[in-house]
N, C-alpha and C positions, 0 to 999 in steps of 0.2 A: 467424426471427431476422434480423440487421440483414443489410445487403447487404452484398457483401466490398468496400469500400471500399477495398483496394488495385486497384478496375479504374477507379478513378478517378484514382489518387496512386502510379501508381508509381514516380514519382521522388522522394518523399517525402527531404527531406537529415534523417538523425538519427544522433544521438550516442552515444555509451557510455562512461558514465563509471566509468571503475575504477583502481584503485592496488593493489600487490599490499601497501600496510599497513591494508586493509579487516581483514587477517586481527588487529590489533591489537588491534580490540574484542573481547577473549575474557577472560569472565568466572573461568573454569577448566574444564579437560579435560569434566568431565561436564555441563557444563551444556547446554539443549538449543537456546541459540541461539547459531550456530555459521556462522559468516560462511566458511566455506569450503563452502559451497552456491555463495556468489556465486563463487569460482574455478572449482568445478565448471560453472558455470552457460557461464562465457565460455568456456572449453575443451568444451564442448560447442558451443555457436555456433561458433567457430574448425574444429572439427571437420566443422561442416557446411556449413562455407565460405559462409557467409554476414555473417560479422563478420571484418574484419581492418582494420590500421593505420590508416588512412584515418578510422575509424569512433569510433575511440577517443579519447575526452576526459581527462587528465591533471586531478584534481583540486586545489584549493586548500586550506588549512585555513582555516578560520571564525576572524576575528577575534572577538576579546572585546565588540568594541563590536559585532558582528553576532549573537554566541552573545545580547546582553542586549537587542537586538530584542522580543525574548521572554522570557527566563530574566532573574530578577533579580540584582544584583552577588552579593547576599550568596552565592547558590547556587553561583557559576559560582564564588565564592571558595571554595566548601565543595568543591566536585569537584577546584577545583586541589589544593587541601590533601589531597585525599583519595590523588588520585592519586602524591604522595609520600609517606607515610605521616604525614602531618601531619594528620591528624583523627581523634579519638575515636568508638570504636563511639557511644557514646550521643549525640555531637554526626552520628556520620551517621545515625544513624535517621530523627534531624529531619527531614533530608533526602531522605528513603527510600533513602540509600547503605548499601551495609553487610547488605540484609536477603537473602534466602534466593534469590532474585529475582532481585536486582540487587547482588549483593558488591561490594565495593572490589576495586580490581586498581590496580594501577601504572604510571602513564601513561593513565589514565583518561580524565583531560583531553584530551590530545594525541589518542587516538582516535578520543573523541568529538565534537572538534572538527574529525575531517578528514572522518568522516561529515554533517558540518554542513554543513561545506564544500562537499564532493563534492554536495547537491542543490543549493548554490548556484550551482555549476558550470555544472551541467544546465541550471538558470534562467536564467540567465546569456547561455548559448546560446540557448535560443530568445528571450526578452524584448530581444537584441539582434541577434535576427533569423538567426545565424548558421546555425541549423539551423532546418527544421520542429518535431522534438521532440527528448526526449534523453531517457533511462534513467541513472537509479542503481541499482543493486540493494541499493548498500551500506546504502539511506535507509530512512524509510518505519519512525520510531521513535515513534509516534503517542501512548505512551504518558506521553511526560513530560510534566512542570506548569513551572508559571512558577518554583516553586519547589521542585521532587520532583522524586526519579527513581521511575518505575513501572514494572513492566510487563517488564524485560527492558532499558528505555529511560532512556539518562540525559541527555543533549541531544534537544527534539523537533526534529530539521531540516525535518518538514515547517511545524510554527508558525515557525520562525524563516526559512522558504523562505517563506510567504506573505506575513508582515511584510517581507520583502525586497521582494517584490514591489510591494506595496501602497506603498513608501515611495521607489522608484523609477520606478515608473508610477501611469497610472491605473485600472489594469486592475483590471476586476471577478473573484473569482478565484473559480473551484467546485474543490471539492476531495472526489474521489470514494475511498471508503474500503470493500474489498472483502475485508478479512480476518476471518476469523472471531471477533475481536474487535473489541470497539468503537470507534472511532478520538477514545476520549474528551479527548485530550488537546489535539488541535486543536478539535476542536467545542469545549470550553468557551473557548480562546484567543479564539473569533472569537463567543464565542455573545452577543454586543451589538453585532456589526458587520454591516451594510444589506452592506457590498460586498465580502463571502466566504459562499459560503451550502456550508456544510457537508452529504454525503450519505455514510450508510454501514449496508451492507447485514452484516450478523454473528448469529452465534448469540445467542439470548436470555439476556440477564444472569441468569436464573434460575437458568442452571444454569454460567455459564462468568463468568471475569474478563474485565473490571472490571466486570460489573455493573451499568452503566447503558446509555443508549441506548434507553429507552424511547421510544414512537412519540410523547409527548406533551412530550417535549423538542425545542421547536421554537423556540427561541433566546429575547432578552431585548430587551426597548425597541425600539428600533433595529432591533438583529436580528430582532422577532420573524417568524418566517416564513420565516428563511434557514436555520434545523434540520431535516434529514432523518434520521430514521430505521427502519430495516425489522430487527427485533429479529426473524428468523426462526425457528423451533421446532427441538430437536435432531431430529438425524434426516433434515435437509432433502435432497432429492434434486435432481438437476442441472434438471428439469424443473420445478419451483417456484420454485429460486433463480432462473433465467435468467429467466423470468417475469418475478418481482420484479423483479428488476437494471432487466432493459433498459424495463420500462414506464417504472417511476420514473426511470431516469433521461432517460429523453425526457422525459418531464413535465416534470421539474428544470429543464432545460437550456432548453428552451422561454419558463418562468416565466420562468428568472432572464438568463437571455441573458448569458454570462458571456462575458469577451473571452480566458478561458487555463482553463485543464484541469488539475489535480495529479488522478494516482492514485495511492493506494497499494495495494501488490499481494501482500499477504501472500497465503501460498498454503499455510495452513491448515483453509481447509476441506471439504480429500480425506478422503476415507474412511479414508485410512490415515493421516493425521494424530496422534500420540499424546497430545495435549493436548487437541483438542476434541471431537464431536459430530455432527458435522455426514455426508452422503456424499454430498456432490460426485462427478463424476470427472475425468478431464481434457477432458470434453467445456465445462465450464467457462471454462477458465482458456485456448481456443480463441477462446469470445466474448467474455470481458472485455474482451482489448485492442481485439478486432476494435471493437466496440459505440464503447467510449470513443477510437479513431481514426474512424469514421465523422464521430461528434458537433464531435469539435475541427474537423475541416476545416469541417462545413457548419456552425459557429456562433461559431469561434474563429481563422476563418485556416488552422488547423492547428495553434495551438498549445499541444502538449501534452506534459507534465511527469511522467514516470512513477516510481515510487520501488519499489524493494522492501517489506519488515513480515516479519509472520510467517511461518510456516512450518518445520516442526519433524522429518520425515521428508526429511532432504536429500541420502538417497542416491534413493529410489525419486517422489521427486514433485517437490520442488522445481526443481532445474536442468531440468526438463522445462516446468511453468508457468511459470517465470521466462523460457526463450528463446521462447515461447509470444507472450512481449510484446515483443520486440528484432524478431521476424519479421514478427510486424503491423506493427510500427510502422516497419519500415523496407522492406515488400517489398508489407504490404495481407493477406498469405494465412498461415492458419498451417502450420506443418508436419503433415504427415501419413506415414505408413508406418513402416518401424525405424530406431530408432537407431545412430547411426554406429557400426560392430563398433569398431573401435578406442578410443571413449570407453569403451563398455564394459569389452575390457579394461585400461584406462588405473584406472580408479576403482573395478573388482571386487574389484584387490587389497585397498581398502583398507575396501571396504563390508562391514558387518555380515552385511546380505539380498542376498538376488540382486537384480542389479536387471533392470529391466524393457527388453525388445529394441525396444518401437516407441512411436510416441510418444502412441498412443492405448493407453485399460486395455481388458482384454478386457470381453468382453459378459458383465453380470449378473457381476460382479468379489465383490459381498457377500453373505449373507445375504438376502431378501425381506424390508424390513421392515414388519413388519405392521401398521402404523396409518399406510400412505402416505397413504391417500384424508385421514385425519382431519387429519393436517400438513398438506397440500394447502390444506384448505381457511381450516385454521388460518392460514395465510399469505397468502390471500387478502384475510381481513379485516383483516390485518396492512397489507397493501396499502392496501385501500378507507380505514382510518384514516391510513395515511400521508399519502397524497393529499387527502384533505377538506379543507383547507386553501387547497391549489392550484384546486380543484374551485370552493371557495365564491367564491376571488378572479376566480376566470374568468365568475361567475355574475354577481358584482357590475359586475366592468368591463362586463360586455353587455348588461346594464341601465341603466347611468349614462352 
């Protein structure tokens, strides 16, 4: 696995951006994405005495002219409407507002523009050098369109973060995409842009939303050659994924030599996840950051942009993978041993399940699944077609 990169960087300067009206994007009580993972998340850091004042970045909201970086007027006019109850079910359909998914709420707007905000924040900071890297947890809504909401997602902050970038610097930007769904709404944003090359590692559209991300979307004109994708088989275990992960993204990073780093960190595909497929454990979501902070310093200065996404079990997995990434990225090492007693009982009250005392799962935590070796291998050739690509260009440069 990579090297621990914080015995390089341990004075690494990064941020954390939070506002406690993150908790305003909420769709209604039952729904399963539920932004109070990320206050669990920072009360857990705080707890471990590794995050405090100093640390913390105060968000802005996303102007209108920044929301249409990427989103078109008419949309960002339909969310306003929506957000006062000035739109029609049938006119938010259009929209994808309104659906099972993604309902209307009130103040929808305001929400999702502070979310917008808040990665711009982030950016902000490092692209003006203030810190090495910075954290949203709030972000990392990959699934909207220029003109949709999908997914869970109704402003994408991470397309309208990249367009920021791209139209305030020069920077070449990689945007690495590790939730167990597809990070379709960016990849198609940039899928005819030479200078964002898109990479995201998720369960197979076969059997999960949304459904694309096949390995042979590998962008358009322009772009072509700047698509990654590793459409993994259900089932996948932590020994496969991380394989995948971190070959391809050496490769990636190598090719494309980008000058800044976006991740987004849905942390969906644990085993106990209730939406997806996948079994991860948290030996994972140890190397994400780890892997993606070695990379930015040796190819980016250090500069790297991390977001939140999905993730759906937020008493027993999230707040654990989410500080997972605040530790790498601010110390180099992740956490290890138990959980601070006090979080625990802070959040037991209000948790469903017991949660868990340390910050790794126990050993052999599932079931044996019995077609390891076949997935395995499945994912391998998963691999070998992602890379050809990269393989033939490297072939042709050594030649010519």
């Amino acid at each position: 696995m990579a090297k621990n990169a914080g015995d390089d960087h341990m004075t690494c300067s990064s941020k954390f951006v939070f506002a406690d009206d993150f908790m305003n994007y909420k769709f209604r009580d039952d729904h399963p994405f539920n932004q109070l993972r990320v206050t669990m998340t920072k009360d857990l850091l705080e707890k471990e005495k590794v995050l405090s004042k100093e640390h913390l970045l105060e968000p802005r909201i996303a102007t209108e002219e920044e929301l249409k970086l990427f989103h078109s007027s008419k949309y960002v006019d339909a969310v306003k409407r929506a957000s006062h109850d000035g739109l029609t079910e049938d006119e938010g359909l259009e929209y994808g507002i309104g659906t099972e998914d993604t309902p209307m709420f009130k103040g929808m707007h305001e929400a999702s523009s502070l979310l917008v905000g808040s990665t711009l924040s982030a950016i902000d900071s490092v692209i003006k050098g203030h810190s090495d890297h910075a954290l949203n947890l709030g972000g990392g809504l990959h699934h909207g369109f220029e003109r949709k909401a999908s997914g869970f997602c109704i402003y994408n902050d991470g397309a309208v973060g990249i367009k920021y970038i791209r139209e305030h610097t020069d920077y070449k930007v990689l945007y690495v995409d590790t939730d167990a769904h597809h990070g379709d709404g960016v990849q198609w944003a940039f899928y005819d842009d030479p200078n964002v090359c898109t990479f995201s590692i998720h369960e197979t559209g076969r059997y999960l939303f949304p459904g694309t991300g096949n390995v042979n979307e590998r962008g358009l004109k322009k772009g072509y050659g700047y698509s990654f994708n590793l459409p993994i088989d259900a089932f996948t275990e932590d020994e496969s994924f991380l394989e995948l992960y971190e070959y391809a993204f050496r490769e990636i990073v190598e090719y494309f030599q980008p000058d800044i780093i976006i991740t987004q960190n849905g942390a969906d595909a644990h085993y106990l996840d209730p939406l997806t497929h996948l079994c991860s454990t948290m030996k994972i979501y140890e190397q994400i950051p780890t892997i993606a902070h070695e990379l930015a310093h040796e190819f980016c200065e250090g500069r790297w942009v991390a977001l939140g996404g999905g993730g759906y079990d937020i008493w027993r997995v999230v707040p654990r993978a989410w500080a997972q990434v605040w530790k790498v990225m601010s110390t180099g090492r992740p956490f290890s041993g138990k959980l601070p007693a006090d979080w625990i009982t802070e959040w037991q009250k209000q948790s469903p399940v017991d949660l868990p005392e340390a910050w790794q799962d126990p050993d052999q935590p599932y079931k044996e699944i019995p077609r390891k070796q076949e997935i395995t291998e499945k994912n391998k050739k998963i691999l070998q077609s992602c890379m050809q690509f990269i393989h033939n260009q490297k072939k042709y440069d050594s030649s010519s």
